[in-house]
C-alpha positions in Angstrom: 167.2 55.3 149.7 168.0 57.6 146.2 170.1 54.7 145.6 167.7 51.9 146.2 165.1 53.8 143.8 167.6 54.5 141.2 168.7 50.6 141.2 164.7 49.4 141.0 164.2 52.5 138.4 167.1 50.7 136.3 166.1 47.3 136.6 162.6 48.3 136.0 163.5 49.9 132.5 165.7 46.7 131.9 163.2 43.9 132.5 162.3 41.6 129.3 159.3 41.3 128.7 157.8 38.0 129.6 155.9 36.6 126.3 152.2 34.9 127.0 152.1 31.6 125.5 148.9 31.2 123.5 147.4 27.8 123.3 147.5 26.2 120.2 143.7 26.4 119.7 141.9 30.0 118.5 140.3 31.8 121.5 136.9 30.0 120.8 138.0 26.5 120.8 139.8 27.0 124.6 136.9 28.9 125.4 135.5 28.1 129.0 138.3 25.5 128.9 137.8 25.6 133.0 134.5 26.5 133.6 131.7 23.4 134.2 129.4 25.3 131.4 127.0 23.3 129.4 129.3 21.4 127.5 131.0 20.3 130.7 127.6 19.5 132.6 126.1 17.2 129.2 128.7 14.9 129.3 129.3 14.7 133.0 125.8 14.3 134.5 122.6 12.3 133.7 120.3 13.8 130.9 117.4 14.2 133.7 119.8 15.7 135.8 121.2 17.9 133.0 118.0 19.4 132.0 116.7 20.2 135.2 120.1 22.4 135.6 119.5 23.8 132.3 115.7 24.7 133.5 117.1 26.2 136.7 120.0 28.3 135.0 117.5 29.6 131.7 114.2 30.0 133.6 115.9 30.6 137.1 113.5 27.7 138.9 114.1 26.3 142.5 117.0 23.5 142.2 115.9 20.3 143.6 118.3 19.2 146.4 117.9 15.6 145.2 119.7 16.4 142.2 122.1 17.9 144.0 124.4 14.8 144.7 124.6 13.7 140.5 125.3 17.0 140.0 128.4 17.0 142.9 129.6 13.6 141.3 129.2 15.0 138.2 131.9 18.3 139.2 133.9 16.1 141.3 134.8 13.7 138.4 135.4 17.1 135.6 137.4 18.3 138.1 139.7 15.4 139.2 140.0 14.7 135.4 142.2 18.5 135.6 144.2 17.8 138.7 141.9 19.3 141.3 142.1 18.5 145.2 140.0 21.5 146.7 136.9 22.9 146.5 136.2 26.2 147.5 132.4 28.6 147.6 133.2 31.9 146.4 131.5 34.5 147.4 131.5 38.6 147.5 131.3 40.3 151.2 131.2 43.7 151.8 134.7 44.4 151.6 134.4 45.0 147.6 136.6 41.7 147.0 135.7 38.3 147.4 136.4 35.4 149.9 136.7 31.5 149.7 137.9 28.7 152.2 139.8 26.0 150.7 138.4 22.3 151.7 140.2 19.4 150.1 137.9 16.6 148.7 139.2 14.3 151.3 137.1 12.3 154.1 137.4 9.6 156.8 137.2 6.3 155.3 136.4 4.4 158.5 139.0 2.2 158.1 142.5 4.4 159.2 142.7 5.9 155.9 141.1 8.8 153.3 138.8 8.7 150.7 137.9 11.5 148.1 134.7 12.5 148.3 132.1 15.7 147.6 128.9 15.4 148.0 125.9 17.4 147.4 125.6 18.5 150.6 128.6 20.1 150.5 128.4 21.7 146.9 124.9 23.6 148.0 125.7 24.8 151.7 129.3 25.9 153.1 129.5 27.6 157.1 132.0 30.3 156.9 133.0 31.9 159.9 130.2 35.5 159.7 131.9 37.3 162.4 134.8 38.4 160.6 133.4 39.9 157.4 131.6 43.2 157.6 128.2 43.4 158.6 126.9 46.5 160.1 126.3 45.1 163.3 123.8 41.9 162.1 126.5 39.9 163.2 128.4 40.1 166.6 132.0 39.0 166.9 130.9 35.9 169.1 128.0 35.2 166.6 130.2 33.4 164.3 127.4 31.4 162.0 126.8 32.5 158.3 126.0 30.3 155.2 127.1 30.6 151.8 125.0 28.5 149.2 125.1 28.1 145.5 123.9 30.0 142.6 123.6 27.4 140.4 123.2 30.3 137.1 126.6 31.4 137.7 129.1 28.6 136.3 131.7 26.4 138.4 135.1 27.0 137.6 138.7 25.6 138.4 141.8 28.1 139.1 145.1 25.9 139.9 143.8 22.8 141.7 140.5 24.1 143.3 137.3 23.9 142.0 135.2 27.0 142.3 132.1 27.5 143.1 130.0 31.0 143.1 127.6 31.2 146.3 125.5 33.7 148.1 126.3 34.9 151.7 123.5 35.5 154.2 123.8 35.3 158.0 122.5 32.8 160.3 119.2 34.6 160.8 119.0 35.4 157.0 120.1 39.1 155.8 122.2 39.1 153.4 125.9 39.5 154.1 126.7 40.3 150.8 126.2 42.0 147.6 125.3 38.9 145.2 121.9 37.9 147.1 120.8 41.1 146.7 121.9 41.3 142.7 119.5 38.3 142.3 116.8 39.5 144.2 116.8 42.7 142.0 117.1 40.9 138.6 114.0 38.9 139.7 112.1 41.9 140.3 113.1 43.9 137.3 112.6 41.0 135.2 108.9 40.3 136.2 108.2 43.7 136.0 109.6 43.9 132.5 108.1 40.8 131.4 104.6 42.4 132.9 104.7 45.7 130.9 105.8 43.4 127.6 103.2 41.1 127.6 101.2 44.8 126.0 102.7 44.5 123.1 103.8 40.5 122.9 101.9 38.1 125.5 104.5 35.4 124.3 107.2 37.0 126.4 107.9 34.9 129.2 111.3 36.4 130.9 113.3 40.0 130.6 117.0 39.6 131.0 119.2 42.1 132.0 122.3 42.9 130.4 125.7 44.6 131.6 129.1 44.9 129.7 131.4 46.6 132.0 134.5 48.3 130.7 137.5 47.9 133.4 140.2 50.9 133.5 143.3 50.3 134.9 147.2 51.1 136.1 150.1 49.2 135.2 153.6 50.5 137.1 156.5 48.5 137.4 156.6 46.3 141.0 159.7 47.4 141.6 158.6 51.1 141.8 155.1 50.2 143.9 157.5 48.1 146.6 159.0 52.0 146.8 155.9 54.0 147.4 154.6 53.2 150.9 151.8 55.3 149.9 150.9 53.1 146.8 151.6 49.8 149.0 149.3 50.9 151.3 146.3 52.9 150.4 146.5 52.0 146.4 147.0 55.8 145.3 150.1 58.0 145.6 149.5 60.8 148.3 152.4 63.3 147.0 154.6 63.6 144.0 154.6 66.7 141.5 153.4 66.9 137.8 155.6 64.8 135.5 156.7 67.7 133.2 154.7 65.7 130.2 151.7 63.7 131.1 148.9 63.2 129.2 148.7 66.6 127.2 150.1 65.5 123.9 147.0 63.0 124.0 149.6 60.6 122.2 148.9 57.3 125.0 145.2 57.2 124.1 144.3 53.9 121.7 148.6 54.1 121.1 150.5 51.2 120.2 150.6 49.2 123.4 153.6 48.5 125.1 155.6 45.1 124.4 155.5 44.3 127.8 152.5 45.3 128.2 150.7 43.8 125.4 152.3 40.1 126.4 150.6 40.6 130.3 147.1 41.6 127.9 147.7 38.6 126.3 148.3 36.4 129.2 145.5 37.9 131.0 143.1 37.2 128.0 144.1 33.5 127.5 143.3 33.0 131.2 140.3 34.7 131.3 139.1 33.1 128.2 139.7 29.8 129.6 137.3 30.9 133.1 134.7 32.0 130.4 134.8 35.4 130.4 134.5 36.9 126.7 137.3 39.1 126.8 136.8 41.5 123.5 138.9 45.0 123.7 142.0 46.3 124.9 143.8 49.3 124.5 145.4 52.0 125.6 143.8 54.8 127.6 143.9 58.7 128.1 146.7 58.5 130.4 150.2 57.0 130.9 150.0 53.6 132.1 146.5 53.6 131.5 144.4 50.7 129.9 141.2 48.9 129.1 139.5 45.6 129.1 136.2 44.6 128.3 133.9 42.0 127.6 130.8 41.2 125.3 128.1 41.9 127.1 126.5 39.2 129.7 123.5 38.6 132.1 124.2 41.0 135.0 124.6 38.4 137.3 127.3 36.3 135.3 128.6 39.6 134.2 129.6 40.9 138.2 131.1 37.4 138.8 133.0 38.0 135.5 134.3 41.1 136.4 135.2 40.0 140.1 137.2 37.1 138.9 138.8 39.5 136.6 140.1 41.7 139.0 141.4 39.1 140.8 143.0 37.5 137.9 144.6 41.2 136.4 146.1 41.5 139.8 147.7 37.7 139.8 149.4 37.8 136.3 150.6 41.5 136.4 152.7 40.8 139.1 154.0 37.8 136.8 154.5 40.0 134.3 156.6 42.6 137.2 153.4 45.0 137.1 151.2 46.1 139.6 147.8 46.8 138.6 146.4 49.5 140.3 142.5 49.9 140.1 141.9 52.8 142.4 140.0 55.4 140.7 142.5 58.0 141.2 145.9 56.6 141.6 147.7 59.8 140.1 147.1 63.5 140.5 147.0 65.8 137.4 146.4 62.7 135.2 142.9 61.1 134.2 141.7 58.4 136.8 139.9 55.1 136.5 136.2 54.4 136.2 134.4 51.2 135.2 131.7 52.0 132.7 128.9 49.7 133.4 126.7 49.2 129.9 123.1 48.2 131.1 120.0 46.8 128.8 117.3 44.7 129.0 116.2 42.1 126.5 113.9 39.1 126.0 114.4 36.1 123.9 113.3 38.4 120.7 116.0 40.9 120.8 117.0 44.1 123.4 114.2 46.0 124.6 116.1 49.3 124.4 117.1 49.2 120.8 114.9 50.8 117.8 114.0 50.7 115.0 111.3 47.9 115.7 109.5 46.2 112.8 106.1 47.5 114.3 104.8 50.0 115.4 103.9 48.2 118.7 107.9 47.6 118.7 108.7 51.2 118.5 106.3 51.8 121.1 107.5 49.5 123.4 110.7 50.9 123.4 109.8 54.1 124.1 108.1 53.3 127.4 111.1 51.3 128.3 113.6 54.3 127.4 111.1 56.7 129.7 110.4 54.1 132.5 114.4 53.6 133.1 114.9 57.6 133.1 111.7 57.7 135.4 113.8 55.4 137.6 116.6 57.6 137.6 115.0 60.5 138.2 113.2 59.5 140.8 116.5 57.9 142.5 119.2 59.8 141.2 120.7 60.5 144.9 120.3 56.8 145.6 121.9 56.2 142.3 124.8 58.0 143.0 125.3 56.9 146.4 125.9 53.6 144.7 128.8 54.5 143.1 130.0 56.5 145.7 133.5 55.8 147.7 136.5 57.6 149.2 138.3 56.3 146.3 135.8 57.2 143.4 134.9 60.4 145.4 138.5 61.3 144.2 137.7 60.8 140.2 134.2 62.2 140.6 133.7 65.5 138.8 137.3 66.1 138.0 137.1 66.8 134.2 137.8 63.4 133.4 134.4 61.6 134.3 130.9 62.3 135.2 130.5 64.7 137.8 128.9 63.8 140.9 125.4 65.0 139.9 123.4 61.8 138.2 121.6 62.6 134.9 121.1 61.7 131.5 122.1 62.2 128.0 120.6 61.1 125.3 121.0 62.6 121.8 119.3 65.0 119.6 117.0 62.3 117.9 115.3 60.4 121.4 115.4 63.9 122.9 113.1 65.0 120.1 111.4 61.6 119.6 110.3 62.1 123.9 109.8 65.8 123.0 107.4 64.6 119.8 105.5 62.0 121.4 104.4 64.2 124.9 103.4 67.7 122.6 102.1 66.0 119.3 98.0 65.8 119.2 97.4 62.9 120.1 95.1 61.8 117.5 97.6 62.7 114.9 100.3 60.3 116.7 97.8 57.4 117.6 96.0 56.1 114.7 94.1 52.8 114.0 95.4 51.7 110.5 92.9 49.4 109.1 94.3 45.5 109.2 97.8 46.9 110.4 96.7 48.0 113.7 98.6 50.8 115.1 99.8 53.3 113.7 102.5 55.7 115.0 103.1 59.2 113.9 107.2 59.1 115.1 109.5 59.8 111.9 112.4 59.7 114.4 112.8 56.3 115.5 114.0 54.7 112.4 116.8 57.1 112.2 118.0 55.7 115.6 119.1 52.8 113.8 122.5 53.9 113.2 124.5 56.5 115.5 123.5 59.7 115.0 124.4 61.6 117.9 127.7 62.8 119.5 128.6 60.9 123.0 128.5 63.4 126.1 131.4 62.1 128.4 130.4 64.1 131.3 127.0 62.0 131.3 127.0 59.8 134.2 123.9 57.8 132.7 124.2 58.3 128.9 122.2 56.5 126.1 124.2 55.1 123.4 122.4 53.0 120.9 120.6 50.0 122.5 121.7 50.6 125.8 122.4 53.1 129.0 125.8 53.5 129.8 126.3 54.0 133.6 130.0 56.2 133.7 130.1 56.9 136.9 130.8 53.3 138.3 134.9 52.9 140.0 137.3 51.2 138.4 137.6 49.1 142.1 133.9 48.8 142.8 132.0 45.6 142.6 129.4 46.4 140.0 126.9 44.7 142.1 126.4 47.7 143.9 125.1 50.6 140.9 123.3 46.8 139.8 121.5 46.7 142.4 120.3 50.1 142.6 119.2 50.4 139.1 117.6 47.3 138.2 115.4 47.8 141.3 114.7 51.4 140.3 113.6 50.3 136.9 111.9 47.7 138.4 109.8 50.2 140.5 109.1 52.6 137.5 107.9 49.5 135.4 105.7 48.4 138.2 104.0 51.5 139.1 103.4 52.3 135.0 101.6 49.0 134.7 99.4 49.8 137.9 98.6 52.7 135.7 98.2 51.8 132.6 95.7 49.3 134.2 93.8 52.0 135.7 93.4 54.2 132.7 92.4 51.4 130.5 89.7 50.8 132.9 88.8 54.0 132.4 88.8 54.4 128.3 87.6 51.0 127.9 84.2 52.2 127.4 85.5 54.6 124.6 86.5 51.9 123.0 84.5 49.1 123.3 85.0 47.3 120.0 88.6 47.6 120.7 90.4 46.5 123.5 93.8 46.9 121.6 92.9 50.5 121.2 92.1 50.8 124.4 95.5 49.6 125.8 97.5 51.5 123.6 95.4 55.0 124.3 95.9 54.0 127.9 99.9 53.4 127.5 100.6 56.7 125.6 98.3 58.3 128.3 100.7 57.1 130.8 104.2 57.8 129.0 103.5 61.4 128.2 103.1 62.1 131.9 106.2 60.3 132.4 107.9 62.2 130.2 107.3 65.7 131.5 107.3 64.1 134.7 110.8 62.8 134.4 111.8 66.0 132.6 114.3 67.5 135.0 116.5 64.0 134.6 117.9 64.8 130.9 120.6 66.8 130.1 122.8 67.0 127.2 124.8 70.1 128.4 128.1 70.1 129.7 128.1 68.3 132.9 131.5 69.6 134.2 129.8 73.5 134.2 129.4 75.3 137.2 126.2 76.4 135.5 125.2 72.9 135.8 125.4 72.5 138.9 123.2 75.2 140.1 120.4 74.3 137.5 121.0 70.7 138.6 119.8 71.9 141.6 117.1 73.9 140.5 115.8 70.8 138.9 115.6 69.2 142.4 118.6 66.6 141.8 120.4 66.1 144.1 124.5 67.6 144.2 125.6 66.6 147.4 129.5 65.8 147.4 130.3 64.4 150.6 130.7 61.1 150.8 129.6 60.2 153.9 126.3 62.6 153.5 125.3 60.6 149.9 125.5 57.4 151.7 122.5 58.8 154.0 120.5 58.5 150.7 119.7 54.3 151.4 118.3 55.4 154.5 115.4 57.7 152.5 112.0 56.4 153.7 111.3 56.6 149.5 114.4 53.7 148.9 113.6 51.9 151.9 110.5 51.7 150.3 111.4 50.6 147.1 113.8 48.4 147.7 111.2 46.7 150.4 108.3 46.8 147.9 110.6 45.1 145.0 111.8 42.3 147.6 115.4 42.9 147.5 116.6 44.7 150.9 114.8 44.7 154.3 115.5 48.4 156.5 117.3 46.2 158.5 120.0 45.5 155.7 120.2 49.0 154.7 121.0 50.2 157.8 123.3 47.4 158.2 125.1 47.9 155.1 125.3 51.9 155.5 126.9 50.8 158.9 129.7 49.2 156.8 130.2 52.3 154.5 130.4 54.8 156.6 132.7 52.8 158.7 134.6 51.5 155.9 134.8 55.1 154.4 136.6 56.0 157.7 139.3 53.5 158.0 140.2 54.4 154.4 140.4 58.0 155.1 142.3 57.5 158.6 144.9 54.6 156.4 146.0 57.5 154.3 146.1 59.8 157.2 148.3 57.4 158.7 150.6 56.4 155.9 150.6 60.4 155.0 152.2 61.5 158.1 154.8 58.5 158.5 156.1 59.4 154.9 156.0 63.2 156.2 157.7 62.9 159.0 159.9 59.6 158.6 161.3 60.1 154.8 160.3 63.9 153.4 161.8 66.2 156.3 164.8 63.9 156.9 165.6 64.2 153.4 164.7 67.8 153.1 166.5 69.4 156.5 169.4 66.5 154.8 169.8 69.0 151.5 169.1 72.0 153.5 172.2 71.0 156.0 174.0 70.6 152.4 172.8 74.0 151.2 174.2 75.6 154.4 177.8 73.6 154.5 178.0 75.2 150.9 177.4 79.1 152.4 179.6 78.3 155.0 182.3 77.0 152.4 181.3 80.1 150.3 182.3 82.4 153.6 185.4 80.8 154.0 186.9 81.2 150.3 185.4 84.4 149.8 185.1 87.6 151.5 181.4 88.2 153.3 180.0 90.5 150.1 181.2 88.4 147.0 180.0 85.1 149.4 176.4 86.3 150.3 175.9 87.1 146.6 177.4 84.0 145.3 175.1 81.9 148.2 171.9 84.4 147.1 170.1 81.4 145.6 170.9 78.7 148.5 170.1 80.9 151.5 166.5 81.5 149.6 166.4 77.8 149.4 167.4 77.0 152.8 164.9 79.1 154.2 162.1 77.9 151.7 163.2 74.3 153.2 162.5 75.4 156.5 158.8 76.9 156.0 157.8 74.0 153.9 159.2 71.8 156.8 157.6 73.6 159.2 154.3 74.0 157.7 154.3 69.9 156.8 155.5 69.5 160.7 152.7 71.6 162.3 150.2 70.7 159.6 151.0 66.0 160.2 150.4 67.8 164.2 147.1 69.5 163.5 146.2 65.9 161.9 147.3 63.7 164.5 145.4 65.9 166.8 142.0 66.0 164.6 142.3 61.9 164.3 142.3 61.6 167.9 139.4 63.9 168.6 137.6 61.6 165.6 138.5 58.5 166.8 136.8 59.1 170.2 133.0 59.1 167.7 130.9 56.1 168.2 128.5 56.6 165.5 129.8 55.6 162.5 127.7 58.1 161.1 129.1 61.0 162.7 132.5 59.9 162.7 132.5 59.4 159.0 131.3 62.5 158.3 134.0 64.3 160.9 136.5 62.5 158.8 135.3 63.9 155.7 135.5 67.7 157.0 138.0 67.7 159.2 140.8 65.5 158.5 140.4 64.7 154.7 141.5 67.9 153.8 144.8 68.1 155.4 145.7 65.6 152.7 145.4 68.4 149.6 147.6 71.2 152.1 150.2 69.0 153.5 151.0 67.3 149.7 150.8 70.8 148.3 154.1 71.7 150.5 156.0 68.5 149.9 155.8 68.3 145.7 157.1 71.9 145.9 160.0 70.2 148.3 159.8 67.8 145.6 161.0 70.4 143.0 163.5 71.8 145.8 165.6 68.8 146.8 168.9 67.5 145.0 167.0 64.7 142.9 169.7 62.2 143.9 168.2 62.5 147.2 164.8 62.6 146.8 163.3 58.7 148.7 160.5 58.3 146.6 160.3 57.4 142.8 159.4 60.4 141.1 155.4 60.5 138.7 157.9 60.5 135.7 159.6 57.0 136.8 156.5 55.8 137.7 154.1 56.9 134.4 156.4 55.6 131.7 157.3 52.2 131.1 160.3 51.1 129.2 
């Protein structure tokens, strides 16, 4: 086996790099090259039919189904034009990847032979087999029916010779299957609210759009070296291996010159992902060795998940032509930095970003104000829920370690908003509201045009940080679908916008009579009524202290937020009668899809942890003791050799060292040996758990930590054994490319 990974070490360090070969065009002219955008959609359908798709994708109206067959011809004839014979819907299931089942175009002709055909009937409604993908028990195994349809405001695109085409997944009887229906049902809801609580300021706005730009971490090691890690092969992380004497402390990888290999796979990857449409921006080296970045300009959520799905997918596809693996687990390496995917969330309208200031008015200034306090009210008032959307047995591992927020959701925000919140809730409030003769308004808050520019340090160990016209959400996994935090905070926000209009409403009702020559005063009286509560109320929420502090985390829980850090126990947040409620109020989940889908965490959470349990004890047992007791025979054949050259004293002093080894050998052996026992033993008593639940949470405190005791004895065996022997390339063969 030392052989083997010495052979794929040396090829590894050998291989060319292979060089991308960029289109003769600049980026923007290949630009959606394969994706049925506007463009595409103007010259291949009817202008009737055109403009109802426009309508449908900009002001997200019901699709006609008559349409739906110009529309198919339309696709059909784009995508023959480019060599395509399949069609495929594309959708996202719980499994955090996505699914598709290739059809080819052709049909029956009637008369013996084929014809090519794709109608509209076949573009809007697929029947994938339901049964198969998770479902938290919606969906028995011999209740096989499910439906995926089409969301015509994510684009059709081609990769190879099939024609793609983004669809929603929902179960015979109608829950959602997946995490896409739900996405859309919360973007409605936050945009109405939105739109609702701007028509105060400007009763022309018609739509609020939210905005993610996600930033995607990842691993690049040579395949070569992944085909010889069982442990990377199989659960995406390495469950042993020692420190690699330097790392990442000379902080001399971090926005580096990028490797030539690795900066022809970027480029490959770029060109490709330009082509699907997705505005691929920056790229550069991260914290740690083997560590790097992509990310977009910033999208409509919706188009920005698909985006970043099809990425993934993609990253994975050319690395491996390049000889890479990418790894995306959060926490592929111990000792080093892990993975996260930072998801950048606004809101804007057709006038410009609701969370950026200064504004030209006063009423501007205002507005964003109440939008800044009304997403922290949503936070605050979720912040468990939050975090149990980011939460998995893979991110649980990156959570909190130094490296990236720590499992305890709050937010940062700077000097200047702190004090602009702090000014607006304590100032008199007839010395910050003012009518201003023909001007209107009049706003006593000095702060906000110095937001224009950035004036405040970032605070990396913010989960939920502010940073200039946006929120960014740190705490998302570098594997996760975003969908998932999406969901949770758009609906949130949605809820906080809703219930400030309700009161608004009220209290205008109420000072209306104090103002009865002006009903513009009145509103605004009413609206800074309503945001001073909400900011004390929402109070306990910001932070700009060190989040990694033990201090921290017991005044995070003085502050009533919540710190749990078992995985399975923060999944039990969906199941809070107050986000049942919300997300049953806002129209995007039902109890019975929240129970469902918890269903598929908690069991999905187990089969992870009981993989690596798995794969941990065959590499114990089948590669590290062979190899060990191996050296330690060695180690013994040597005093034995000693005894035989050299009389007993001079031998036992010359053989000092290997008879201190030999019998370290045998208690690590041991320990590893009774420890993979004790583990075996603990899965079985687990296994026997019906409730998901339970057995999810059983897996979390009594098996999970074996893994941190039984890796602790084999890297020190690591350190022991002649290197020549050791089966498994080493963390530095594996965190320095060549």
């Amino acid at each position: 086996m030392s052989t083997l990974r010495f052979q794929m070490v040396g090829e590894a360090f050998k291989k060319k790099p292979l060089m991308a070969t960029a289109p003769s065009e600049r980026p923007c002219e290949y630009f959606g090259k394969n994706v049925f955008n506007r463009e595409k959609m103007y010259k291949y359908l009817p202008k009737d039919v055109y403009e109802q798709m426009i309508d449908v994708m900009e002001n997200h109206t019901q699709l006609d189904r008559s349409v739906a067959d110009a529309v198919a011809a339309g696709m059909m004839q784009w995508a023959r034009e480019n060599g395509v014979t399949h069609y495929t819907h594309w959708f996202q299931p719980l499994t955090e990847g996505t699914a598709e089942k290739h059809d080819s175009f052709i049909e029956h002709d009637g008369k013996g032979g084929m014809i090519e055909e794709f109608s509209g009937k076949l573009l809007v409604q697929q029947e994938p087999d339901a049964s198969s993908f998770p479902s938290g028990g919606i969906r028995s195994t011999f209740e096989a029916r499910g439906y995926s349809a089409w969301d015509p405001t994510s684009p059709v695109f081609i990769i190879d010779d099939t024609l793609i085409i983004p669809t929603v997944f929902i179960s015979y009887s109608g829950e959602s299957l997946d995490y896409k229906a739900p996405l859309l049902r919360a973007l409605k809801a936050v945009s109405a609210a939105a739109t609702d609580v701007c028509r105060y300021f400007d009763p022309e706005v018609t739509k609020v759009t939210s905005n993610l730009g996600w930033e995607q971490e990842y691993f690049l090691v040579d395949e070569g070296l992944y085909a010889a890690r069982p442990d990377l092969l199989m659960t995406g992380r390495t469950l042993m291996g020692h420190d690699s004497a330097k790392n990442q402390q000379m902080d001399d990888h971090y926005f580096g010159s990028i490797p030539e290999r690795v900066a022809a796979f970027m480029r490959d990857l770029e060109i490709q992902a330009l082509e699907l449409g997705i505005p691929c921006k920056t790229r550069h080296n991260e914290v740690a060795p083997n560590q790097f970045e992509v990310a977009p300009i910033f999208e409509d959520t919706n188009l920005a998940v698909d985006h970043n799905m099809l990425l993934m997918s993609l990253m994975k596809r050319v690395a491996r032509k390049h000889g890479f693996r990418a790894l995306l687990h959060e926490k592929p390496f111990a000792g080093i930095n892990g993975s996260g995917k930072h998801n950048n969330w606004s809101l804007s309208t057709d006038t410009g970003v609701l969370l950026h200031a200064p504004g030209k008015t006063p009423e501007q200034n205002l507005r964003f104000a109440v939008f800044i306090v009304e997403t922290l009210m949503g936070v605050w008032r979720h912040n468990g829920l939050l975090k149990a959307s980011i939460m998995s047995a893979t991110n649980a591992h990156r959570l909190g370690a130094n490296e990236a927020p720590p499992a305890i959701i709050s937010s940062f925000l700077g000097t200047q908003l702190s004090d602009l919140l702090d000014h607006i809730e304590r100032a008199d409030k007839d010395d910050l509201f003012q009518l201003d003769g023909k001007q209107g308004l009049k706003l006593d808050i000095p702060q906000i045009p110095e937001l224009f520019i950035d004036n405040t340090d970032r605070n990396r160990t913010s989960p939920f940080a502010f940073t200039g016209n946006r929120f960014e959400f740190r705490a998302v996994g570098s594997e996760a679908n975003c969908a998932s935090a999406m969901i949770t905070l758009n609906t949130a926000v949605a809820e906080a916008l809703v219930s400030f209009k309700q009161r608004v409403d009220k209290r205008i009702a109420e000072v209306a009579g104090d103002y009865e020559h002006s009903e513009h005063s009145a509103t605004f009286h009413a609206i800074i009524d309503v945001l001073r509560e909400d900011i004390r109320r929402c109070r306990p929420i910001r932070f700009d202290g060190n989040g990694y502090s033990e201090e921290w985390k017991a005044e995070a829980a003085e502050r009533g937020l919540d710190v749990e850090t078992s995985c399975p126990v923060i999944f039990e947040r969906y199941l809070d009668e107050d986000s049942i409620a919300m997300f049953e109020q806002m129209g995007v989940m039902t109890r019975k899809e929240l129970e469902a889908r918890n269903e598929v965490k908690w069991e999905t959470y187990t089969k992870k942890i009981q993989i690596e349990a798995r794969v941990l004890g065959d590499i114990s047992m089948n590669h590290i003791i062979p190899v060990a007791t191996d050296y330690q025979s060695r180690l013994l054949q040597n005093v034995e050799n000693m005894r035989a050259v050299f009389p007993t004293e001079k031998a036992d002093e010359l053989s000092a060292r290997n008879l201190k080894l030999i019998e370290e050998i045998a208690m690590r052996t041991a320990s590893i040996e009774s420890q993979v026992e004790e583990l075996v033993a603990a899965r079985k008593v687990a296994n026997r758990i019906v409730d998901e639940h339970e057995k999810a949470i059983v897996y979390h405190d009594s098996i999970a930590p074996y893994f941190d005791t039984i890796r602790r004895q084999i890297d020190k065996l690591e350190l022991i054994v002649d290197d020549a022997l050791w089966p498994l390339p080493k963390y530095r063969e594996l965190l320095f490319l060549r």
